[in-house]
N, CA and C of each residue as an Amber inpcrd file, in Angstrom:
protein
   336
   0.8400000  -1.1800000   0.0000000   0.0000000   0.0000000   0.0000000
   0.8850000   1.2430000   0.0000000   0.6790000   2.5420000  -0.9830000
   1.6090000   3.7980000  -1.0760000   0.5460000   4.3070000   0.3550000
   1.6850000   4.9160000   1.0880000   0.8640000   6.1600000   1.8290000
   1.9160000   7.5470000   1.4410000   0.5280000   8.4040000   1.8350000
   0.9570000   9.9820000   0.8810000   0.5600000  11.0190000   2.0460000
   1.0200000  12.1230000   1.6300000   0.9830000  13.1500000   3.0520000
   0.1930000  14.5100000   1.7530000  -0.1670000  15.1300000   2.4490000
  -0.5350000  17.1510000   1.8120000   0.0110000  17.5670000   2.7560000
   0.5970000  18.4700000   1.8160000   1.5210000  19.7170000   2.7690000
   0.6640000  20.8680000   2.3820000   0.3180000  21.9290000   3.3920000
  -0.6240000  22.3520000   3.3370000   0.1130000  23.8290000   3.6030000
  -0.3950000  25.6840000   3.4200000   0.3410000  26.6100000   4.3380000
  -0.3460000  26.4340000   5.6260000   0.7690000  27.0400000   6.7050000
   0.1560000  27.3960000   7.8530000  -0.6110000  28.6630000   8.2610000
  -0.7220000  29.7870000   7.1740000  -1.6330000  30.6720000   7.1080000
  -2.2290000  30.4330000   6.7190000  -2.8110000  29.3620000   5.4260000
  -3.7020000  29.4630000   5.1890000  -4.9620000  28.5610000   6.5150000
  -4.3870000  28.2940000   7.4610000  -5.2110000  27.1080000   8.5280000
  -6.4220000  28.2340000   8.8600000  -5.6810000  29.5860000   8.4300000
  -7.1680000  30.0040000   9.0640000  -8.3040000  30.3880000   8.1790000
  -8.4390000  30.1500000   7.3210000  -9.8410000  30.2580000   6.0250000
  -9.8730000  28.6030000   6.1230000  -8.9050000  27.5030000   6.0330000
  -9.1320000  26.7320000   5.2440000  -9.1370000  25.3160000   6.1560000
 -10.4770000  24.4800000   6.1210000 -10.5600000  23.6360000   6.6480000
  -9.9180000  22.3370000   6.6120000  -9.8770000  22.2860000   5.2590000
  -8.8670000  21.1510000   4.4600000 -10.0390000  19.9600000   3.6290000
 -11.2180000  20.3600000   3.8510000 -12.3810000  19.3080000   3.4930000
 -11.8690000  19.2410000   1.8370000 -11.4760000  20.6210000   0.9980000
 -11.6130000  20.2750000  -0.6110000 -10.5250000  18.8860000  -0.3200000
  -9.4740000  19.1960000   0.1370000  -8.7280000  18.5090000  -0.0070000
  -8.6960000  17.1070000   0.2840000  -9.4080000  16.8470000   1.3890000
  -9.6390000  15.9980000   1.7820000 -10.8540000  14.8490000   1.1790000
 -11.6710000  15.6270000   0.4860000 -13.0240000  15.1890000  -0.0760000
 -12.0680000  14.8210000  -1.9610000 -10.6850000  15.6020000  -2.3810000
 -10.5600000  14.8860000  -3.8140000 -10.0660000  13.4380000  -3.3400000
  -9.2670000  13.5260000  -1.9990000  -8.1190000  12.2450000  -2.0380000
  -9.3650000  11.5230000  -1.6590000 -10.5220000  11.2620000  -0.5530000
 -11.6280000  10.1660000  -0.7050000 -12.2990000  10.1390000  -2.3230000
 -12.1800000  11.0000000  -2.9280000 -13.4740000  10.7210000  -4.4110000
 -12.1170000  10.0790000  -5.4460000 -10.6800000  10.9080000  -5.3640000
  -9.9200000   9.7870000  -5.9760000 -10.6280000  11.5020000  -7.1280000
 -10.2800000  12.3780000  -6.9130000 -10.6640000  13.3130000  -7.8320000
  -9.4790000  14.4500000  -7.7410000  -9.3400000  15.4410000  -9.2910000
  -8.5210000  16.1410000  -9.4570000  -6.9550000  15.6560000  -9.5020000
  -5.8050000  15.9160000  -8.7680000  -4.8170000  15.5240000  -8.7150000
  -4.8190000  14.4490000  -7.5880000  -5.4030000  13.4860000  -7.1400000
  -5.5630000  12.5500000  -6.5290000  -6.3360000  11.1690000  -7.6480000
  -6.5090000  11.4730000  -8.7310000  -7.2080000  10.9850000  -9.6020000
  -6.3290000   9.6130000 -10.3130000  -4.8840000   9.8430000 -10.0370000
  -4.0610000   8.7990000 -10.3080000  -4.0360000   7.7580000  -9.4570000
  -4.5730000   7.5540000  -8.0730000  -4.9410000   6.7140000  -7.2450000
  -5.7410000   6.0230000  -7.6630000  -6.8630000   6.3450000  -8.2970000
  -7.9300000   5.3840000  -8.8310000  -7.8270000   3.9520000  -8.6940000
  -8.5990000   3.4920000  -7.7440000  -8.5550000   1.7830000  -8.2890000
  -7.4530000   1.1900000  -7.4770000  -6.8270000   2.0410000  -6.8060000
  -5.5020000   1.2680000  -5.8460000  -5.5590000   1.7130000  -4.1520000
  -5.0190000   0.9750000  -3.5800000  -5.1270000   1.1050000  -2.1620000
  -3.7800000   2.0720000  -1.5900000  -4.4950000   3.0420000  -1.4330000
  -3.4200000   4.3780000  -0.6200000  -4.4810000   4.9120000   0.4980000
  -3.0290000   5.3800000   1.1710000  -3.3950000   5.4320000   2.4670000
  -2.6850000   6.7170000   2.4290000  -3.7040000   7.8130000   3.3660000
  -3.5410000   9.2980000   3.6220000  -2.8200000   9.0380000   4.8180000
  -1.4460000   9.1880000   5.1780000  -0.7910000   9.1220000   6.8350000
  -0.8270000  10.2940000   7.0950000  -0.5230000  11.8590000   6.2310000
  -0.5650000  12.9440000   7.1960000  -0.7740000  13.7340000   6.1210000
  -1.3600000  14.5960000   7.1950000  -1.9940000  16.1520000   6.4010000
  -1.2210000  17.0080000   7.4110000  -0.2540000  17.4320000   6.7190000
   0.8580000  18.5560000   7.7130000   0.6320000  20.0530000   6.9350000
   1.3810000  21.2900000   8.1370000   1.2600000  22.0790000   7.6400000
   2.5670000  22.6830000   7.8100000   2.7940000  23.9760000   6.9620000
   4.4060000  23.9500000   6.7510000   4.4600000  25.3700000   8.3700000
   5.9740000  25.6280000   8.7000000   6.3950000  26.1290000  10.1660000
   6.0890000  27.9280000   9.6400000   5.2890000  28.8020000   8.9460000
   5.0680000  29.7490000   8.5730000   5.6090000  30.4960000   8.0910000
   5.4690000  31.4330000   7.5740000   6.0540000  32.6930000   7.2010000
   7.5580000  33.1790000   7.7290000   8.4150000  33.4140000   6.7010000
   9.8950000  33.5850000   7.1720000  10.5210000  33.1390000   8.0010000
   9.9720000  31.5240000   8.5520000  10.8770000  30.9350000   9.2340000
  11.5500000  29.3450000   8.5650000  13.1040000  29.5650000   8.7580000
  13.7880000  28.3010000   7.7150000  13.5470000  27.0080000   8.5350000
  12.8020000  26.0350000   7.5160000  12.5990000  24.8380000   7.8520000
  13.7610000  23.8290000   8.4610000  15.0140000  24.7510000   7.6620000
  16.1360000  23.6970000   8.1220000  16.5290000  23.6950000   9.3870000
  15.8240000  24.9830000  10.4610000  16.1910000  25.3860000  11.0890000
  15.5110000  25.6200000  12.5020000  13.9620000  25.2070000  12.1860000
  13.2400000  24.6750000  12.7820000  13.2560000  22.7890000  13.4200000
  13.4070000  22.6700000  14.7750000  13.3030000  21.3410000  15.1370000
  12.1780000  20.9270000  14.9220000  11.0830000  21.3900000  15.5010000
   9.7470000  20.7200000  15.0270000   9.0960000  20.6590000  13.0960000
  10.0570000  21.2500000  13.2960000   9.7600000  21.0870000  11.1900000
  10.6130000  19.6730000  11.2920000  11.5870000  19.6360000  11.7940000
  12.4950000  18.8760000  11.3480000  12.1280000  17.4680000  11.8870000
  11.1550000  17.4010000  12.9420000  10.7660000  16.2940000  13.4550000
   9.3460000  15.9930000  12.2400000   8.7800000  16.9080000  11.5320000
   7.7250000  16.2840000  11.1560000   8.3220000  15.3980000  10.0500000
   9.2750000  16.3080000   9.4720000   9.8800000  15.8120000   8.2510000
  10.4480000  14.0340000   8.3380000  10.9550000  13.8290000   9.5240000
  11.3820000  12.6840000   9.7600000  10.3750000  11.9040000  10.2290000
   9.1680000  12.0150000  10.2370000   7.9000000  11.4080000  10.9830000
   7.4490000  11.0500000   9.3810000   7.2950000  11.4880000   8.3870000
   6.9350000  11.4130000   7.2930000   7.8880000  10.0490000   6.6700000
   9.0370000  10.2490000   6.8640000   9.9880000   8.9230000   6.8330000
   9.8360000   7.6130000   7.2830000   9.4550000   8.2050000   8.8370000
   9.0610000   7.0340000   9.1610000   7.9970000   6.3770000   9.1350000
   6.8920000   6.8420000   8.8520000   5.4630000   6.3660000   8.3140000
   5.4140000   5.3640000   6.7480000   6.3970000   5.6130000   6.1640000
   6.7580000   5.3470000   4.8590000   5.7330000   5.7200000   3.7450000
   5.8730000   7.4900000   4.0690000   5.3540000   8.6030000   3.2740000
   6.2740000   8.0520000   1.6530000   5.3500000   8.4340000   0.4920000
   6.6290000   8.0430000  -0.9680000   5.8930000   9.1620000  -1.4020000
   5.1960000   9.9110000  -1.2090000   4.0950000  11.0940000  -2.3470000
   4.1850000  11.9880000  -1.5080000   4.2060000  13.2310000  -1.7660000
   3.2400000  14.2770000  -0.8080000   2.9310000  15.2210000  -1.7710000
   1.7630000  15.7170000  -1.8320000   0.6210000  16.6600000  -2.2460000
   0.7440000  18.2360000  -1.7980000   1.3300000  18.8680000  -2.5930000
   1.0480000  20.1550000  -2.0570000  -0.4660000  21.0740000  -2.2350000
  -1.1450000  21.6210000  -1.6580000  -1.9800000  22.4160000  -1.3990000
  -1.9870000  23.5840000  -2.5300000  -3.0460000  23.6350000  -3.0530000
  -3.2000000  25.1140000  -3.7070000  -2.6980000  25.8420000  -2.9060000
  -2.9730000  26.1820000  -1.3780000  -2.0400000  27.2840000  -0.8680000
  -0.7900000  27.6730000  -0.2320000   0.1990000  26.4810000  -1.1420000
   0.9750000  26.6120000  -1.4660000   1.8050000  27.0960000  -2.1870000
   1.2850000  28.0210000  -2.6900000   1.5860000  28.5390000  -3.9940000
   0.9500000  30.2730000  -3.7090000   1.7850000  31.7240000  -3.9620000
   1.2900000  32.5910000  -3.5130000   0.6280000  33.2220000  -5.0840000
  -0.0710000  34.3990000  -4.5010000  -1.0420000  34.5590000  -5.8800000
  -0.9440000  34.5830000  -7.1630000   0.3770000  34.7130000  -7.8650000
   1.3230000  35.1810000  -8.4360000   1.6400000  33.9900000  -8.8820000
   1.5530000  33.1430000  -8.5410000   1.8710000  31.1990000  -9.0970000
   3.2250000  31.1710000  -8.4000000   3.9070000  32.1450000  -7.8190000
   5.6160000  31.9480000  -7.2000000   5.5430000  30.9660000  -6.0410000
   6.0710000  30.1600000  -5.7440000   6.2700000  29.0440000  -5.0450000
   6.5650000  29.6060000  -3.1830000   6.2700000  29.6960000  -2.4010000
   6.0560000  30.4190000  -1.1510000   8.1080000  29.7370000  -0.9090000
   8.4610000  30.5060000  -0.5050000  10.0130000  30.2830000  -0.2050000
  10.2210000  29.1860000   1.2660000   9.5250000  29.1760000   2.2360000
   9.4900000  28.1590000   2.9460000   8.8650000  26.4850000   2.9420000
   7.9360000  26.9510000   1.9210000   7.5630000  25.5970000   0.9530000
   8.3620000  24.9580000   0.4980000   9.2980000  25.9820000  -0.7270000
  10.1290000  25.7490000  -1.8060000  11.5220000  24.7210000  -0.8250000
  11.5380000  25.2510000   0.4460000  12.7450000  24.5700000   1.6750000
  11.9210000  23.1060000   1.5930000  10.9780000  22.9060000   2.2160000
  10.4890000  22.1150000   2.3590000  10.1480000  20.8120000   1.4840000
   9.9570000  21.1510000   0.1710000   9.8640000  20.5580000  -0.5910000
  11.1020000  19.8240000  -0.9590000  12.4400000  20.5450000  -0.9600000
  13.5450000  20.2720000  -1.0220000  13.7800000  19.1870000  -0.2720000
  14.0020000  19.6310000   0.7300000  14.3010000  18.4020000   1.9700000
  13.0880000  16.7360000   1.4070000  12.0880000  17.0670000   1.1220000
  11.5190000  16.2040000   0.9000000  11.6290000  15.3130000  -0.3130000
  12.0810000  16.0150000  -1.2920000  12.7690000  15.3840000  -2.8600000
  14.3270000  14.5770000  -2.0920000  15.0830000  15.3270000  -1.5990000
  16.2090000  14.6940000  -0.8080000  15.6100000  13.4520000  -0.4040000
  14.7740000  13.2520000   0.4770000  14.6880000  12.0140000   1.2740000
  13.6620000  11.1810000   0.3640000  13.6250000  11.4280000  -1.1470000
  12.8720000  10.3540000  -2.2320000  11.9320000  10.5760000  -2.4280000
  11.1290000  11.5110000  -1.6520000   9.4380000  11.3360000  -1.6480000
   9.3200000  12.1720000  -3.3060000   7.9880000  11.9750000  -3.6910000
   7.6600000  12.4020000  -5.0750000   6.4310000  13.4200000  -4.5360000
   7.1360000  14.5810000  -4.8070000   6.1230000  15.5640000  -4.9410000
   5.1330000  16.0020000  -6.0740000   4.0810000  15.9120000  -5.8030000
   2.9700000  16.4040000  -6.7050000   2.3200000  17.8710000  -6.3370000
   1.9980000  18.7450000  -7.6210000   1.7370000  19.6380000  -7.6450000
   0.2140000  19.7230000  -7.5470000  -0.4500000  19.7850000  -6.3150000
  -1.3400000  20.1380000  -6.0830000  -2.6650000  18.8500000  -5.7990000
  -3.9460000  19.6540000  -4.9610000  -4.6450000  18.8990000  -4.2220000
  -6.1550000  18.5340000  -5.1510000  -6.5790000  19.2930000  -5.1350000
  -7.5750000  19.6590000  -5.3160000  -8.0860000  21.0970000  -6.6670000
């Protein structure tokens, strides 16, 4: 069985419940649509350590990151609000994502 994580912003926690997101990966809809028909398993819906602070540099970033490892995360899903209005990639994401291509996982562009 693949299990997969969404990385989500941490500003956006406050408009955003996470249901779109959560309602494509159960319907197997939008960019979750490649699941179809196979058994995956959602282990975490994380959110990234906020605004101008470096992930590398954060411990509790650094513990989620390794929690994702050990779950045997291989996908993670980034969030539409991940991405600032402008389509530019949020710079503490862009850390994050990094570290996460490093440790193998396959990032996909987007949730819902």
């Amino acid at each position: 069985m693949q299990k997969i994580a969404i990385l989500n912003c941490l500003k956006a926690n406050e408009v955003c419940t996470g249901a779109s997101c959560l309602q494509a990966f159960y319907r197997r809809s939008q960019f979750f649509a490649r699941y179809d028909g196979q058994n995956v398993e959602l282990a975490a819906f994380m959110r990234c350590n906020g605004c101008g602070k470096d992930p590398r540099q954060d411990a509790g970033m650094q513990e989620k990151l390794e929690r994702l490892k050990q779950e045997g995360v291989t996908a993670v899903h980034l969030g539409v609000c991940t991405k600032k209005r402008d389509g530019s990639r949020c710079p503490v994401i862009a850390e994050i994502v990094e570290q996460l291509r490093a440790d193998g996982m396959e990032i996909v562009e987007g949730t819902h």
